[in-house]
N, C-alpha and C positions, 0 to 999 in steps of 0.2 A: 722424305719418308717419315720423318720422326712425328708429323702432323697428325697422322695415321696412323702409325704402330710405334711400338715400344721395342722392337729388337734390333732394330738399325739408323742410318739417318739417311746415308742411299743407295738407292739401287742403281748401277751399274749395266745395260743392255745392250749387246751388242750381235752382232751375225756372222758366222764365218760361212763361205759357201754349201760346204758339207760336211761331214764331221770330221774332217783328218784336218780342215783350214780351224775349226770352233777350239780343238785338241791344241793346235799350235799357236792360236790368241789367248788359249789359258796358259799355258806354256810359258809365253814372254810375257803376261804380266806379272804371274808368278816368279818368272824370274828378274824383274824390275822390281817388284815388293821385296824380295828376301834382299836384292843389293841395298834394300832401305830398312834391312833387319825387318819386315814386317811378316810372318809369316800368317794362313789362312787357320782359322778354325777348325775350319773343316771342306771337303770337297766331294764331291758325289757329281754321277756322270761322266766318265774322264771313259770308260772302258765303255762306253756305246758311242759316245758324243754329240748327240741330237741336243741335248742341251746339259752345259756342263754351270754348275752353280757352288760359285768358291764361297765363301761365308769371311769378311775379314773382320767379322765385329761390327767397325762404325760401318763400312760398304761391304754389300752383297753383290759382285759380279755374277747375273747370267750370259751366258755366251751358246748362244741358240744355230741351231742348223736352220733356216731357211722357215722349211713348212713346218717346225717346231715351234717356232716364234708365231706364225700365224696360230696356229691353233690354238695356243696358252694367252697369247695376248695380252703378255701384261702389261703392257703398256693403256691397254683399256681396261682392265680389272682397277690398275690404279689410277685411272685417269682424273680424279679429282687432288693428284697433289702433281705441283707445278714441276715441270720437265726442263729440261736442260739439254738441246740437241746440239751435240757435234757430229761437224763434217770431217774433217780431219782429224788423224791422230797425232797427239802431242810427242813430239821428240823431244829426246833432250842426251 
C-alpha cells in the first residue's frame, strides 16, 4: 500500500462467513497481536460486524461478512498495487 497512500503499508483482507465468524477472526488476531504487545489504534465495526476494520499503524486489517466484501471491493478499488494471496492460515 505504501505505493499509494501514506497512512499504511498494508492492507490485511479477509472474510469470515457472517458477522459472529468476521467478530471472532478479529478476536484472535487481536489476541495474537497483544501476545506480541502490539496493540490496534483503533477499531470500528465490532458491534454490527459486516465489516470490522482494526487500524495497527503499519497494517490495516479488514475483516468483511461476505456480501460486504462484494460490494466495497476493495480489493478492486486498490487494484493497481501488488496483492499477496494466502490460502491458508499461518499457525504458529
Amino acid at each position: 500500500m505504501r505505493s499509494v497512500c501514506d497512512f499504511t503499508d498494508y492492507f490485511v483482507i479477509c472474510s469470515g462467513g457472517n458477522p459472529r465468524q468476521t467478530k471472532s477472526i478479529s478476536d484472535e488476531v487481536h489476541a495474537g497481536m497483544k501476545r506480541e504487545k502490539i496493540v490496534p489504534r483503533s477499531i470500528d465495526g465490532e458491534r454490527e460486524g459486516s465489516w470490522i476494520i482494526v487500524d495497527y499503524l503499519d497494517v490495516v486489517l479488514h475483516v468483511f461478512a461476505p456480501e460486504t466484501r462484494s460490494f466495497y471491493a476493495l480489493e478492486d478499488l486498490w487494484g493497481d498495487v501488488p496483492q499477496v494471496e494466502l490460502t491458508k492460515a499461518a499457525t504458529g
